[in-house]
N, C-alpha and C positions, 0 to 999 in steps of 0.2 A: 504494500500500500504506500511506503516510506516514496519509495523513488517514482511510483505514478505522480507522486501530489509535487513533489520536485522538480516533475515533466512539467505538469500545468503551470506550475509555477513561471518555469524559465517561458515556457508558451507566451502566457499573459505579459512578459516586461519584454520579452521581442515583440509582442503587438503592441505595445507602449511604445515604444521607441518609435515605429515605423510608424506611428501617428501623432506623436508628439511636435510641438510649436514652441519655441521659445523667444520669447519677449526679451530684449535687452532694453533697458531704458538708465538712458543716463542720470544721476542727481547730480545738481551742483548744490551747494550754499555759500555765500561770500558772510561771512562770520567776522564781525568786529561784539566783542561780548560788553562793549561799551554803550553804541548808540546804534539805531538804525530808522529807517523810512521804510514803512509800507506802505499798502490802499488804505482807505477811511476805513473798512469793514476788519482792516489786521494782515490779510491774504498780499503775496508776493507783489509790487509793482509787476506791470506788463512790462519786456525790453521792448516794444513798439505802441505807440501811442500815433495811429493816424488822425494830420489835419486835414478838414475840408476845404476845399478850394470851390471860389462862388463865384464865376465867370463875372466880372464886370463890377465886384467887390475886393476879393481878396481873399485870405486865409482868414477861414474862423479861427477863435480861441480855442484849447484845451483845457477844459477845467474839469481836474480829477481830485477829489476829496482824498486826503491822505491822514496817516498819522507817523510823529514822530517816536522815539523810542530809546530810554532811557534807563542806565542801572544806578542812576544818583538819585537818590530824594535830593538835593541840595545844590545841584549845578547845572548853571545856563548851557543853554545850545549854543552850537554858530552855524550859519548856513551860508555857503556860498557856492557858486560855480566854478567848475575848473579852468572852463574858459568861456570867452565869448560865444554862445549859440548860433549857429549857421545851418540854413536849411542851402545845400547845394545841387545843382543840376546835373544831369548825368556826366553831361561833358565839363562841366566845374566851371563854366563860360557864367554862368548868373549866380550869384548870391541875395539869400532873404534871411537880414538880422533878425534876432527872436530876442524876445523880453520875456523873463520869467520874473513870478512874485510868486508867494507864499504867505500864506493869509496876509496880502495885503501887503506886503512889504515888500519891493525889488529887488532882486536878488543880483548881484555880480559877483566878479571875480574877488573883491574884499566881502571879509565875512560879517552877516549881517546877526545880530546877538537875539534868541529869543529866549527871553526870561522864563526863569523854574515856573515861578506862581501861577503865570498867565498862560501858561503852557502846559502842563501838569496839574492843572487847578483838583484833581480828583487821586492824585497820588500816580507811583512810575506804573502799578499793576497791569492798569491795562492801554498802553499807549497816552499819548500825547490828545487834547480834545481834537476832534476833527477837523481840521484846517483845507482851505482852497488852495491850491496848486494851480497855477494859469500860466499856461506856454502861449505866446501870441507873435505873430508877426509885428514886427517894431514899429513898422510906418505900415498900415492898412494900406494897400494897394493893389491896382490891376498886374498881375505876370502875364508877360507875351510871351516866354518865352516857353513852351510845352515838356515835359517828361517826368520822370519818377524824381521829386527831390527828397532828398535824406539829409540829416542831420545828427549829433549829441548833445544832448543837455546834460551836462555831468553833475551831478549836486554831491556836494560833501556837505557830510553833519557832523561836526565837531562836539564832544564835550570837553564847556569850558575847562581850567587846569584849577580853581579856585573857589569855593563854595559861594551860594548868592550873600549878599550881605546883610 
């Protein structure tokens, strides 16, 4: 009986095999255990964020609710850009400047300070209150010129090196 049921046995994982699928999926995480930015809801930012383009207007705004992300009870943020934002043309012949803000405040390449209290107002547990994130074309205008434009907006969140005062 021993080596029948060892017959079926091996039967069974050879017909496993011969129908089996396997799924690779990659993970990443970019792990700073200090601060971080997600969506408004907590969940990963998207790496793509498409603007609409309104023939005979311009680029609409992006405006995506976020929150920021903290392991200090007691220390300011800094937000700033890596660099100047540019939306480029396939052939790199046109450039459209971008202006980012953050609840309301412009953000560039010096960093802009946003306070524990007003920022945290409910403690670090569960992210930063929900704040407006808004990527816009700098000067609203008509493009004539046609194709797929791409860009970076790079934000770094700093936490301050000194507790609030």
């Amino acid at each position: 009986m021993l080596p029948k049921m060892a017959l079926c046995s091996a039967a069974m994982l050879t017909a496993f095999a011969a129908n089996a699928f396997q799924a690779d999926i990659t993970v990443v995480a970019d792990i700073d255990p200090t601060v971080s930015i997600t969506s408004g809801d907590g969940t990963a930012m998207p790496d793509t964020l498409p603007m609409l383009y309104k023939p005979g207007r311009g680029l609409d705004p992006i405006n995506k609710q976020i929150k920021l992300w903290s392991n200090s009870t007691d220390k300011n943020l800094t937000v700033a850009l890596a660099s100047n934002p540019l939306l480029t043309s396939p052939d790199a012949t046109k450039n459209i400047p971008l202006s980012v803000s953050l609840d309301g405040k412009p953000l560039g390449t010096t960093a802009t300070t946003f306070e524990y209290a007003s920022t945290f107002p409910s403690g670090i547990a569960n992210g930063s209150r929900v704040m407006p994130l808004v990527i816009s074309q700098t000067t609203r205008e008509v493009v004539t010129e046609q194709g797929k434009y791409s860009g970076l907006v790079s934000i770094i969140v700093s936490q301050a090196t000194t507790p609030t005062p």
